[in-house]
N, C-alpha and C positions, 0 to 999 in steps of 0.2 A: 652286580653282587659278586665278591668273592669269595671264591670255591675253597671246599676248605683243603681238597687236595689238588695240585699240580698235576693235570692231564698232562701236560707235555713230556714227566719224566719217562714213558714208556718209547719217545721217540730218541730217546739216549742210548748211544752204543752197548751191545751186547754186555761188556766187562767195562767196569766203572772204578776206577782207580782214586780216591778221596784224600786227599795230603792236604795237610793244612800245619802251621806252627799253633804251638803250645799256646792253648787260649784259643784258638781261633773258632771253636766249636766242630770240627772236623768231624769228632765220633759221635756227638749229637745229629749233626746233618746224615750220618752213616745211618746211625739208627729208624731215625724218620723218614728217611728214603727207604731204606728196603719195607717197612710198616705201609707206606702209601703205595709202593709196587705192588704190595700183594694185596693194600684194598680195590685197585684198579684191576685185579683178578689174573695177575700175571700168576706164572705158573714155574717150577724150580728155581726158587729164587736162593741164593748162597749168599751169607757175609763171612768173609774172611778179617777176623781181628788178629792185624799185626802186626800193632802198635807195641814197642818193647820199651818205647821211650816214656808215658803215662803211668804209673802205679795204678793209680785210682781211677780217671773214667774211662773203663773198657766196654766193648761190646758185650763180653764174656759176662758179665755181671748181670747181663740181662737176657741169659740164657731162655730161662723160665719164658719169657714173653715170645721170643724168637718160635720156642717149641709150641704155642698157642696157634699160629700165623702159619706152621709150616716150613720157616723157614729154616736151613742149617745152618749152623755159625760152624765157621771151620778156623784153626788158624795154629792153634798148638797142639801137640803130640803131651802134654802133661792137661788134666784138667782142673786144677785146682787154679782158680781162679787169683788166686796173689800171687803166682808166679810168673818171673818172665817167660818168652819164648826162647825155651834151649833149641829149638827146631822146628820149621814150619812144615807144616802138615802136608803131606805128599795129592788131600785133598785138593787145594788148593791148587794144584796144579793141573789137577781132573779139571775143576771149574772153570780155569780159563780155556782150559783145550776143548769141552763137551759144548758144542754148538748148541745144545738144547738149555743148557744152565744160563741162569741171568746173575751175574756175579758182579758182588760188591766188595770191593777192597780197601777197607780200614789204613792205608800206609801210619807207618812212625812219623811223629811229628816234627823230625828233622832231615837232614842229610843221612845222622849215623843211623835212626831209626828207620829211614826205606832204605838202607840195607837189607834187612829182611829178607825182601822183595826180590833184591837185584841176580838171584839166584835164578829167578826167572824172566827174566828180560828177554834174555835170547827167543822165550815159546811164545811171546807175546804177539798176535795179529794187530798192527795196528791200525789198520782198519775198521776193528771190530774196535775198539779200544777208548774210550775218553779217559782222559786225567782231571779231574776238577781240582782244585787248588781253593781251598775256606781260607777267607782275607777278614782277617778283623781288624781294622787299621785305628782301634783303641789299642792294640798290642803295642809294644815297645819294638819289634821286632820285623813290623811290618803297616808302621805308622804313614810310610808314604811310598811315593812311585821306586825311587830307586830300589829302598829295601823290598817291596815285594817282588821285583822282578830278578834282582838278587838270588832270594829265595827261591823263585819260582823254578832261576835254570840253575838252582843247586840240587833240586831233585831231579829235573828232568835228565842233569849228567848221569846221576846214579845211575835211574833203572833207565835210561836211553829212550823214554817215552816224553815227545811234545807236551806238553798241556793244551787239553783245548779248550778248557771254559774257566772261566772263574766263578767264584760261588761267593757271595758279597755278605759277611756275617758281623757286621761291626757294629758292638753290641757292648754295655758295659752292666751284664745281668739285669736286678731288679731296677737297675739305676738307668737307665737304656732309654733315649728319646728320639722321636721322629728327625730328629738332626741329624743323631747317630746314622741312624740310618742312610738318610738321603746322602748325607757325606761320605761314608763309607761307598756308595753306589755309586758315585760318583769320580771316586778316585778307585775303584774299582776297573771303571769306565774309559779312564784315562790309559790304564796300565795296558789296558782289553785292545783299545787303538795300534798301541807301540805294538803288542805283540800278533798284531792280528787278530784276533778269537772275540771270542762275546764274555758280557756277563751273564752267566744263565739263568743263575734263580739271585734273589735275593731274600733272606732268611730274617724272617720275624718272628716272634713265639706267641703265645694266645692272645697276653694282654696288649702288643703293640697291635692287634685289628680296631683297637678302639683308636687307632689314630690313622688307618687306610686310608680318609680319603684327603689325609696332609700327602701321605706317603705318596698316592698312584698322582697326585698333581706332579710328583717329580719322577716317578718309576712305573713303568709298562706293568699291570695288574698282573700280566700273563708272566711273569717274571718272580715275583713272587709265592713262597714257598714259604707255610706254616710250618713251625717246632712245635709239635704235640708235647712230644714227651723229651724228657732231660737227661742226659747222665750224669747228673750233680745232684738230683732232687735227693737219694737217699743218702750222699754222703755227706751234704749238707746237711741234713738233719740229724 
């Protein structure tokens, strides 16, 4: 049977670093991860949204629910939610240093956008530290090996952090098929070899569990990881 949250994420480094390009579902995966951290009953749980490169799907926007959970969002010094980050929050720099915090870091969905970030690089333990990297390889931008690994060490120049997992999110919304899937995991898979690292979860939303047991014939069940919730649902409507 599979579970509808991902035990495994509590075995993921203290500060959790989530970069993904545009489309790839990055602040979706942000959101649903810290939600399943603190149903697992973890305890100071922080998201840092900042992301400066997305208008529209922010963490911020889903303040309200974060405040329900416990959780703080941190990320800009202005809170009015349409705007970018003129400045990122001196919190966010408590969060990666405070041993006791379990921090989640929303990065910008490119190069110029984990700049943000790169102001902190130098505090970063990496040690404590994972980088996930969300691959949706229906993007244009990240359709196969070369382009994702492209990318991959175009961020990790920025902010001077390896990546160490990838996060397999190849998805083409309500249009989205068990192919999608396994294809994406699979050249996910490919990239995970060259660069040493794993694929760690791979991301499906409610309605693809009606096709799980196409999926786990080709993908480890323990690898897999439910999208509850969206950040597209309200601005699509």
């Amino acid at each position: 049977m599979l579970k509808k949250i991902n035990e495994n994420i509590i075995d993921d480094k203290r500060v959790r670093i989530i970069a993904g390009h545009y489309g790839s579902g990055k602040t979706t995966f942000a959101l649903n991860y810290a939600l399943q951290l603190s149903e697992l009953g973890t305890k100071n749980i922080s998201v840092s949204d900042l992301d400066v490169v997305n208008p529209y799907f922010r963490l911020r926007e889903h303040r309200s629910l974060f405040d329900t959970k416990n959780i703080r969002l941190l990320g800009s010094l202005i809170k009015e939610t349409a705007s970018d980050l003129p400045a990122v929050s001196s919190d966010v720099l408590t969060s990666i240093y405070d041993k006791t915090v379990n921090a989640i870091i929303d990065l910008g969905g490119d190069e110029t956008g984990s700049r943000a970030f790169a102001t902190f690089k130098e505090h970063i333990d990496k040690n404590e530290t994972d980088l996930f990297i969300v691959v949706n390889t229906n993007r244009e931008a990240t359709q196969n090996i070369d382009d994702i690994i492209f990318y991959m060490e175009s961020i990790e120049r920025t902010i001077e952090v390896k990546t160490t997992a990838i996060i397999s999110n190849s998805h083409l919304m309500n249009y989205t098929t068990a192919s999608d899937v396994i294809n994406g995991f699979n050249i996910s898979e490919q990239v995970a070899k060259i660069k040493n690292i794993d694929t760690r979860y791979v991301l499906i939303d409610q309605p693809m569990t009606s096709y799980i047991d196409e999926i786990s014939n080709h993908i480890d069940k323990e690898k897999i990881f439910i999208l509850d919730y969206s950040v597209r649902e309200d601005y699509l409507r």
